[in-house]
ZAKE-358803 format. One record per residue: residue in one letter; residue number from 1; x, y, z of N, C-alpha, C, O in turn. Coordinates in Angstrom, 2 decimals. Atoms other than C-alpha are relative to their C-alpha. Last residue first. Layout:
N
PT r   k     n_x     n_y     n_z    ca_x    ca_y    ca_z     c_x     c_y     c_z     o_x     o_y     o_z
PT a NUM       X       Y       Z       X       Y       Z       X       Y       Z       X       Y       Z
...
This chain:
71
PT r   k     n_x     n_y     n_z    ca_x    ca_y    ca_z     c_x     c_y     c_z     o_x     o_y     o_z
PT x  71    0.62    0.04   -1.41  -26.00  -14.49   -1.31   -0.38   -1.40    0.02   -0.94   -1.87    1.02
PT x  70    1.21    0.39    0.53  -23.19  -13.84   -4.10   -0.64   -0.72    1.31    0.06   -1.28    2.16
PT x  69    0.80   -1.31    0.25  -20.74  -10.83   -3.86   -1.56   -1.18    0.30   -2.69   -0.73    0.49
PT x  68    0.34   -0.72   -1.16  -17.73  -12.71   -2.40   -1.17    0.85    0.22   -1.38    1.58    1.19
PT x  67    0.28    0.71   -0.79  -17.48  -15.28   -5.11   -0.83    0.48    1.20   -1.84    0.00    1.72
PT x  66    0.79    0.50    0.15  -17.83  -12.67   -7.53   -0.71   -1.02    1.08   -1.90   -1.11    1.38
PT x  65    0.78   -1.28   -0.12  -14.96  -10.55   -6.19   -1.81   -0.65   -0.01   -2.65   -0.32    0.84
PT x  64    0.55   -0.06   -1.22  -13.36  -13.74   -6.57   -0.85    1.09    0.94   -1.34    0.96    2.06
PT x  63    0.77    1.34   -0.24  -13.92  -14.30  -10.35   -0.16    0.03    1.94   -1.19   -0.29    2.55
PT x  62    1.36    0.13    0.44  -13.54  -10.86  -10.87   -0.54   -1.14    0.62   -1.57   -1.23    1.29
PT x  61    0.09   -0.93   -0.98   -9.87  -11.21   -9.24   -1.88    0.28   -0.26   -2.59    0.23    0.75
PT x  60    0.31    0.67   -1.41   -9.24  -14.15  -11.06   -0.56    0.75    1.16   -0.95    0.25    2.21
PT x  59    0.80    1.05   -0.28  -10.17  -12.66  -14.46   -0.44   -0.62    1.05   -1.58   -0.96    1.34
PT x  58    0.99   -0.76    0.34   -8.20   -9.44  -14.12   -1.29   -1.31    0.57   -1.98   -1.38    1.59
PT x  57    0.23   -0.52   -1.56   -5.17  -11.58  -13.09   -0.82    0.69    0.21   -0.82    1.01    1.40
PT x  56    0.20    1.07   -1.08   -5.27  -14.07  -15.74   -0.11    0.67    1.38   -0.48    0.17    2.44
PT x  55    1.85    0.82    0.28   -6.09  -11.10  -18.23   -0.34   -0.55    1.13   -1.30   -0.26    1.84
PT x  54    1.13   -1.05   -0.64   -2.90   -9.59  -17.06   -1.38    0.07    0.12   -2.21    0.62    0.85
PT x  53   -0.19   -0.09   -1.25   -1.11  -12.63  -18.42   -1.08    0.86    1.05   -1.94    0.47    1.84
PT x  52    1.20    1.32   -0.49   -2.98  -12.78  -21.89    0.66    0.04    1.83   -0.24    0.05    2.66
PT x  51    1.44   -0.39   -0.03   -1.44   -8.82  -21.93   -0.81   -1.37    0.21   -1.81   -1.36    0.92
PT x  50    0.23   -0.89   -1.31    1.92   -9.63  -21.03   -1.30    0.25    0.58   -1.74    0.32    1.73
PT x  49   -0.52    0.64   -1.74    2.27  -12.51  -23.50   -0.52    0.35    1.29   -1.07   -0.32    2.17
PT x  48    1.25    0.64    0.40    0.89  -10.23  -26.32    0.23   -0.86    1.47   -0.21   -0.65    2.60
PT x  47    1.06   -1.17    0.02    3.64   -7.71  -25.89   -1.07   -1.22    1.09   -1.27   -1.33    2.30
PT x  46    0.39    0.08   -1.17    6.77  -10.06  -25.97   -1.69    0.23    0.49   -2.33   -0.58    1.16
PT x  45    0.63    1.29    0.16    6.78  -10.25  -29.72   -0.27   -0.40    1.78   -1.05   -1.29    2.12
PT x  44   -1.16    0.91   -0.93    7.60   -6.34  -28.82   -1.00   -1.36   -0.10   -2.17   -1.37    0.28
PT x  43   -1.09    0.76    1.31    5.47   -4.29  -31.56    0.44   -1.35    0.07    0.45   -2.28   -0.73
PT x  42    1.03    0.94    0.37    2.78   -2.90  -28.65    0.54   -0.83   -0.82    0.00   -1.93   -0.87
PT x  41    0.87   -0.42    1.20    6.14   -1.87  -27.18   -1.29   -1.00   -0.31   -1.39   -2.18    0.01
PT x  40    0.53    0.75    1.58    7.46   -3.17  -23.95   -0.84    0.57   -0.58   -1.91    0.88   -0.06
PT x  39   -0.82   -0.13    0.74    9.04   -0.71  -21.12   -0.66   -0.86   -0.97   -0.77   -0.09   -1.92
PT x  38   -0.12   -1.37   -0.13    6.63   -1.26  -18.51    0.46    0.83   -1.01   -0.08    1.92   -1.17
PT x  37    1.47   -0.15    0.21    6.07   -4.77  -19.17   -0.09    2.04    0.13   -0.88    2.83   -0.38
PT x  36   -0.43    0.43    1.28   10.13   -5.38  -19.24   -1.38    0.50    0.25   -1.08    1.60    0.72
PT x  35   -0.99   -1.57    0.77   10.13   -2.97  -15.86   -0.40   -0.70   -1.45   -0.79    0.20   -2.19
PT x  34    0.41   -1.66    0.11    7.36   -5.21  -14.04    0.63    0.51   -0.97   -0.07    0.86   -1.92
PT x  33    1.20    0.08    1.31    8.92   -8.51  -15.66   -0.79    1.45    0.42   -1.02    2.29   -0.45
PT x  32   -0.28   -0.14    1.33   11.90   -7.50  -13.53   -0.69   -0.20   -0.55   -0.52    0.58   -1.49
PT x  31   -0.66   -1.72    0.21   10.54   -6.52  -10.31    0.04    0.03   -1.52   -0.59    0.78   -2.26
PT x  30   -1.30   -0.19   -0.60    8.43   -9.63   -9.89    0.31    1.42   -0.59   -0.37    2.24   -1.21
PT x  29   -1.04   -0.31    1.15    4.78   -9.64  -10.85    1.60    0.23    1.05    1.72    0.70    2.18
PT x  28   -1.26   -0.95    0.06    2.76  -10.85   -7.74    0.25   -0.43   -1.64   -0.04   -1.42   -2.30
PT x  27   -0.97    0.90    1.29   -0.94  -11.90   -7.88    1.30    1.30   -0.13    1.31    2.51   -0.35
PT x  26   -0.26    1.01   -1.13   -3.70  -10.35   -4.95    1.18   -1.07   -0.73    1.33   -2.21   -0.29
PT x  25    1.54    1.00   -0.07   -5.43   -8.23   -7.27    0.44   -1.07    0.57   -0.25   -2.09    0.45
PT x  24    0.91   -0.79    0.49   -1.83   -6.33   -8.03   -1.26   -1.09    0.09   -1.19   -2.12   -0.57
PT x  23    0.79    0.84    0.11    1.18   -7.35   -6.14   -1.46    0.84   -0.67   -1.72    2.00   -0.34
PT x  22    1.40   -0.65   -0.58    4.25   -5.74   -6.78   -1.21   -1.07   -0.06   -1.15   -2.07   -0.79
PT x  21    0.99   -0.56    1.56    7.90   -6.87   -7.08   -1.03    0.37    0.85   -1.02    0.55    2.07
PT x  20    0.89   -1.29    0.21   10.67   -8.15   -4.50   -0.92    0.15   -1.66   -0.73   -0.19   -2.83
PT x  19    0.07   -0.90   -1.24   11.80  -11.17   -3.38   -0.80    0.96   -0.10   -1.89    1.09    0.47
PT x  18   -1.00   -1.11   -0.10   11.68  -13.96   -6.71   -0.81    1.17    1.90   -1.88    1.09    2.49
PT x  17    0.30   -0.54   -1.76   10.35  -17.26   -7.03    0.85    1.06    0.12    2.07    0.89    0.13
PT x  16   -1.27   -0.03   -0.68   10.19  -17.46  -11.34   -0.40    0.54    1.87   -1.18    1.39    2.29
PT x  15    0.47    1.56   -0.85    6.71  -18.35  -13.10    1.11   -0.28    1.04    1.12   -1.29    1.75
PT x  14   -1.38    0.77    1.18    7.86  -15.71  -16.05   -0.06   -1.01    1.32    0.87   -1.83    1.32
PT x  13   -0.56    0.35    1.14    4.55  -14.19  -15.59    1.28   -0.39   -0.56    1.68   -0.42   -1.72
PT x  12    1.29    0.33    1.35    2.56  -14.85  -12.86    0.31   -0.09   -1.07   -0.17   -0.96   -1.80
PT x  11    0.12   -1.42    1.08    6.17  -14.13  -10.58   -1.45   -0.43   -0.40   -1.61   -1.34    0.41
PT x  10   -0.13    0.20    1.51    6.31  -16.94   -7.66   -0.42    1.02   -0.88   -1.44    1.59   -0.48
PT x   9    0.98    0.21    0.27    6.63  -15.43   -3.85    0.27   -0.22   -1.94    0.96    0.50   -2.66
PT x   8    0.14   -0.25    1.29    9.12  -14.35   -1.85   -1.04   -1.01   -0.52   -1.41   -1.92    0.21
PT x   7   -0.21    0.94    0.12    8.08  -13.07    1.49    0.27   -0.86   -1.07   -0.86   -1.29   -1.30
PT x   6    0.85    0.61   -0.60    7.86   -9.72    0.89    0.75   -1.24    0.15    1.93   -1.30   -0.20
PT x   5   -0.64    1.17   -0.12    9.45   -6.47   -0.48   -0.36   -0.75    0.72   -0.58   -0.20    1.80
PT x   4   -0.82   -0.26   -0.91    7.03   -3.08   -0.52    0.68   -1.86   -0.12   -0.20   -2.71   -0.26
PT x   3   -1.36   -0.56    0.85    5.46   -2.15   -4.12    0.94   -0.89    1.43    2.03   -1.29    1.01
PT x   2   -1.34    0.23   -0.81    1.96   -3.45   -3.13    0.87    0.47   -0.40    0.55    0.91   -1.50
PT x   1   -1.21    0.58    0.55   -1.09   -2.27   -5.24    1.09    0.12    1.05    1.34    1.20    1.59
């Protein structure tokens, strides 16, 4: 996982070009949806959002992991 400020780059989840955030499986989160995801309850009508998001980055990362695995 990245933390260090980059070239900017579109969020995954609020789709915004922002400077800093982290990259996780090769897919930035910006700063601020980090902290709201950090901070959101299972309650938060947000929640659910966060989690089909995180999917998309679970998924793609499998999916290329896959790519890279097959002879």
């Amino acid at each position: 996982m990245e933390t260090k400020p980059s070239a900017a780059s579109e969020c995954i989840i609020c789709h915004e070009v922002k400077l800093q955030g982290i990259r996780i499986c090769g897919q930035f989160i910006c700063s601020t949806c980090e902290q709201d995801i950090v901070h959101s309850d299972v309650q938060d009508a947000r929640y659910q959002h966060y989690v089909n998001e995180m999917k998309r980055i679970w998924w793609s990362a499998l999916a290329l992991d896959s790519n890279n695995t097959q002879v």
